[in-house]
C-alpha positions as CSV (number, residue, x, y, z in Angstrom):
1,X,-24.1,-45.0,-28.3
2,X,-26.5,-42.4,-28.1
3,X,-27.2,-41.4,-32.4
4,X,-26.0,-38.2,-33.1
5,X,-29.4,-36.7,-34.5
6,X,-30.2,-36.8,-30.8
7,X,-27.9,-33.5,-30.7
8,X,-28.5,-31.9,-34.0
9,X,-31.5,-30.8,-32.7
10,X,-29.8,-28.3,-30.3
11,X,-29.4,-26.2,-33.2
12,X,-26.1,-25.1,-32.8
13,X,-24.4,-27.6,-31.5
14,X,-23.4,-30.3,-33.7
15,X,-21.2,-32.9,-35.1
16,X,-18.0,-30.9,-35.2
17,X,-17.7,-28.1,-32.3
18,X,-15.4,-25.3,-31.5
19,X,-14.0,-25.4,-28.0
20,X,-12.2,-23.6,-26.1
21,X,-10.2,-24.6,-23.3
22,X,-9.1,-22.4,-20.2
23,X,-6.5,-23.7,-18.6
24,X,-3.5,-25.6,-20.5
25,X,-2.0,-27.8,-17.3
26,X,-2.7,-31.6,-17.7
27,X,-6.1,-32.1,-18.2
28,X,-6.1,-29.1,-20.4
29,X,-3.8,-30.8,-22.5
30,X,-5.5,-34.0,-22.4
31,X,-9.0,-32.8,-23.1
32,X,-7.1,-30.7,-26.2
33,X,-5.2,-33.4,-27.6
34,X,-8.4,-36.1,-27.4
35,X,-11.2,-33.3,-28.2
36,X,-8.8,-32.4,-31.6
37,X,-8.3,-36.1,-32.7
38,X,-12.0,-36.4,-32.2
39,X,-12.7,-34.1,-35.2
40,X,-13.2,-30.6,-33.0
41,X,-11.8,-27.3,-33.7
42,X,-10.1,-26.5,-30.5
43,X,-8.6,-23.6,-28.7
44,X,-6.4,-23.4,-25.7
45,X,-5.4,-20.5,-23.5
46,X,-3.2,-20.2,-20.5
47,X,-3.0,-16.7,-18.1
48,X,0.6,-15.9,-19.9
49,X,-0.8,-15.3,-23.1
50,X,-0.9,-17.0,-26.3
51,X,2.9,-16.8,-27.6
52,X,3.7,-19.3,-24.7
53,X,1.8,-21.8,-25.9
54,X,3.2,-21.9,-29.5
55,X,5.7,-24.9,-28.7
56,X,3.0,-27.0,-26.7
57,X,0.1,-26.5,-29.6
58,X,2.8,-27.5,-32.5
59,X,3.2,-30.6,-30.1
60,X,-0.6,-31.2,-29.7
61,X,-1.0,-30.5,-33.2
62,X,-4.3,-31.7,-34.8
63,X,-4.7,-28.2,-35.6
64,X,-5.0,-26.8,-32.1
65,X,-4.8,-23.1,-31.6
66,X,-3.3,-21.1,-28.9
67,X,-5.6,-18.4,-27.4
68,X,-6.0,-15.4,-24.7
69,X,-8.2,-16.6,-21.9
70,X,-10.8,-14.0,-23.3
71,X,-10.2,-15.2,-27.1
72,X,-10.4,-18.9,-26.1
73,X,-13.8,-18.1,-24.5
74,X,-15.2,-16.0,-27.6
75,X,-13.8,-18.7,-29.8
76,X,-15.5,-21.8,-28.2
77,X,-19.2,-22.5,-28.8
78,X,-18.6,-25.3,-25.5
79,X,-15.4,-23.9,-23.4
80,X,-13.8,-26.1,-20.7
81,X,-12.2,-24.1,-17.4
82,X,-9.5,-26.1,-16.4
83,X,-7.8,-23.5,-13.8
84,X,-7.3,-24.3,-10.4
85,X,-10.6,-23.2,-8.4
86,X,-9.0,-20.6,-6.4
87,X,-8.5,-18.6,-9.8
88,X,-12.5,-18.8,-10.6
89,X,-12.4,-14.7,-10.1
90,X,-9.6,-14.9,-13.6
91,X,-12.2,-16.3,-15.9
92,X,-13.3,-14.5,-18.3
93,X,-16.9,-13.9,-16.9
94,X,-18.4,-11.7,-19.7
95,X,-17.5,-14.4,-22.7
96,X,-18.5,-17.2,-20.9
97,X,-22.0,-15.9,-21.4
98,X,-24.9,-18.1,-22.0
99,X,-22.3,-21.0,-23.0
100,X,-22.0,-24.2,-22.2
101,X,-19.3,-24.2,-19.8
102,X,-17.7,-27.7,-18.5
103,X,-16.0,-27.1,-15.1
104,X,-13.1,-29.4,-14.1
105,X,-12.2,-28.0,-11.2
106,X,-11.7,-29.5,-7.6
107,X,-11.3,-26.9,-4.7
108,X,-8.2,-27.9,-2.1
109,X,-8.2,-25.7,0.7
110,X,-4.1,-26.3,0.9
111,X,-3.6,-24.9,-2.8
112,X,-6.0,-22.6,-3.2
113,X,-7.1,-21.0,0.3
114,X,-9.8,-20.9,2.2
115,X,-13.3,-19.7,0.6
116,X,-16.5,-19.8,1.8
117,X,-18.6,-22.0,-1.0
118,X,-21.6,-21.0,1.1
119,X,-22.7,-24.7,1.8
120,X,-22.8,-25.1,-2.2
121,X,-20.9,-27.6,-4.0
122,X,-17.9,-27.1,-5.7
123,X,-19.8,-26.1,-9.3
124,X,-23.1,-24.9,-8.3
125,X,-21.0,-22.0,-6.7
126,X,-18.7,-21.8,-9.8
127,X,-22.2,-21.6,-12.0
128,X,-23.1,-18.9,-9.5
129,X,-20.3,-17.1,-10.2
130,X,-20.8,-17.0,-14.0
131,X,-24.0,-16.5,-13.5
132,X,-25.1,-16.7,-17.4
133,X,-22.8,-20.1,-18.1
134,X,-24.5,-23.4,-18.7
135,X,-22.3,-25.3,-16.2
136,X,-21.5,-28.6,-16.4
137,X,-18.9,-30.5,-13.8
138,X,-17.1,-33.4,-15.3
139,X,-13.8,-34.6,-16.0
140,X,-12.8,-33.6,-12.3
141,X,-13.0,-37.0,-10.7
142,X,-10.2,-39.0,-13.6
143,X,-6.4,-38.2,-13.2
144,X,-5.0,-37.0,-16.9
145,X,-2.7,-40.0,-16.8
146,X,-5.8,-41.7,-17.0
147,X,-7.5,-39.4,-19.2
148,X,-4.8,-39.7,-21.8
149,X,-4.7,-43.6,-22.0
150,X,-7.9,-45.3,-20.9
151,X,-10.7,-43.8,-23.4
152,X,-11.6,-46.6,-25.5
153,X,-14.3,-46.1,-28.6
154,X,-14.1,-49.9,-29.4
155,X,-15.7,-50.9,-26.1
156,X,-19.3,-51.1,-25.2
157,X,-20.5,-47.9,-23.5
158,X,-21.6,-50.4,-19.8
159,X,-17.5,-51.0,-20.2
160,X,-15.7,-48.2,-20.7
161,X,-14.2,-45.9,-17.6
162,X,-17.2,-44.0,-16.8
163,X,-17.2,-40.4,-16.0
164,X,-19.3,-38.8,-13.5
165,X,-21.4,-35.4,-15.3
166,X,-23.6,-33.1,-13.5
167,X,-25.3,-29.9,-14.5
168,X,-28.8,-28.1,-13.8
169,X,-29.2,-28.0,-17.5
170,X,-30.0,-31.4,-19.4
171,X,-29.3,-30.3,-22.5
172,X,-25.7,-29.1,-21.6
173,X,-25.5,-32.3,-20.0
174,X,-26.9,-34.1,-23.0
175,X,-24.0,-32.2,-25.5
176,X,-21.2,-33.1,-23.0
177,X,-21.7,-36.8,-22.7
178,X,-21.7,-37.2,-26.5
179,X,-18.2,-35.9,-26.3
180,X,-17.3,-37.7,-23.7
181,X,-18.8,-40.6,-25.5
182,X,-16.3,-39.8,-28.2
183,X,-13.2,-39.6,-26.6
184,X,-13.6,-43.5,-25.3
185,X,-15.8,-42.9,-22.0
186,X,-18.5,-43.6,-20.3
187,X,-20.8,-40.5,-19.1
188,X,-22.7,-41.4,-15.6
189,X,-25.8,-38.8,-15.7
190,X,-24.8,-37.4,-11.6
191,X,-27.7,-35.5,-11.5
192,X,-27.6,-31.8,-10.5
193,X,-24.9,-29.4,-9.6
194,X,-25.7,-29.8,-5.7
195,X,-25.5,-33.6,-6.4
196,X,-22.0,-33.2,-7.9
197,X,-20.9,-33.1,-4.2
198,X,-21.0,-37.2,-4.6
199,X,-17.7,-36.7,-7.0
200,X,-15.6,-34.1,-5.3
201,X,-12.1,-34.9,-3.5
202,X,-12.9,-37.9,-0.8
203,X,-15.9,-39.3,-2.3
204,X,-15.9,-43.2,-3.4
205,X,-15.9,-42.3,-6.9
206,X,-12.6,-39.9,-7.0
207,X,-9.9,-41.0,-8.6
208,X,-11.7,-44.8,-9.1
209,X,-11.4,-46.2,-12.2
210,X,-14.9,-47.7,-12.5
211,X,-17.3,-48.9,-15.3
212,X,-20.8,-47.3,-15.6
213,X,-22.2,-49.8,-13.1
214,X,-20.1,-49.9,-10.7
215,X,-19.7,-45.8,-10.8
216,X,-23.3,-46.0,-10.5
217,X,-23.0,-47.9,-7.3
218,X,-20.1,-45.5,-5.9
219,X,-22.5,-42.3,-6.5
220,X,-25.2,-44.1,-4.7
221,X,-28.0,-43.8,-7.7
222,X,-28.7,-47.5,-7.3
């Protein structure tokens, strides 16, 4: 495992984070629960408002806090989106800021209508959207089933369930895989945002429960 003085020297980003999570369906309830248990000050936030997410945070507990979408965003030094794409226009743009931002999302044309991504992937036209955020995709290739039971912190990094990260910023990239690191995963450096096409919907590596290796193989960076 990567040492942790490897991160301290991004200044503000250390061994215990605030994060804020956008979205509270599956994987935002996942990423809460394991984020939380992995010593993090987390805040999640739905588009009804925080009094209807009093009964789910008592049932995360761990200390999780229930947020406004804007809150959540101002709270979080790393915030997560976990909306469905076709909502990107309901982030909370102006708070999102010059933060790291971890995108989850996969765009299906059945849920969320047709738009025109401009020949972009899925997150390099989410980052230009935000236009200030430090994008990172991950997370957006594992089911939460999956999510929620196969993270293991007792296995060697090469044989844990790898997950696929790509961002345009390596730094980002760098602070994300240490969490993912700490949740029981393996992070599988995917390259860029353009690159993160290679673990969208349909690809080899969607939905495969692979070690690092063999995700390696299924992103082609052999």
């Amino acid at each position: 495992m990567r040492p942790l003085t490897a991160f301290l020297t991004f200044g503000v980003y250390s061994a215990r984070m605030k994060i804020g999570i956008l979205g509270a369906g599956h994987i935002g309830q996942a990423l809460a629960r394991l984020l939380a248990e992995a010593g993090h000050d987390v805040g999640l936030s739905n588009s009804r408002g925080p009094e209807t997410l009093q009964d789910l945070t008592e049932r995360l507990g761990h200390g999780i806090r229930a947020y406004s979408s804007e809150d959540a965003a101002r709270f979080g030094e790393l915030v997560i989106e976990t909306v469905p794409f076709g909502h990107y226009n309901d982030l909370p743009t102006a708070q999102l800021n010059g933060k790291i931002v971890i995108d989850t999302a996969n765009y299906y044309p059945e849920r969320d209508g047709q738009i025109d991504l401009g020949g972009l992937s899925e997150s390099a036209f989410m980052a230009r959207h935000l236009g200030g955020a430090r994008v990172v995709k991950a997370f957006n290739a594992i089911q939460a089933a999956h999510l929620e039971s196969q993270g293991d912190v007792s296995q060697p990094l090469e044989e844990r369930r790898a997950i696929p990260i790509a961002s345009d910023d390596d730094e980002a990239k760098a602070v994300v895989s240490r969490l993912i690191e700490e949740i029981g995963f393996a992070p599988v450096d995917n390259g860029n945002l353009e690159q993160s096409k290679t673990q969208q919907p349909g690809t080899p590596i969607y939905g495969r429960e692979a070690t690092a290796a063999k995700a390696r193989e299924l992103l082609g960076l052999h």
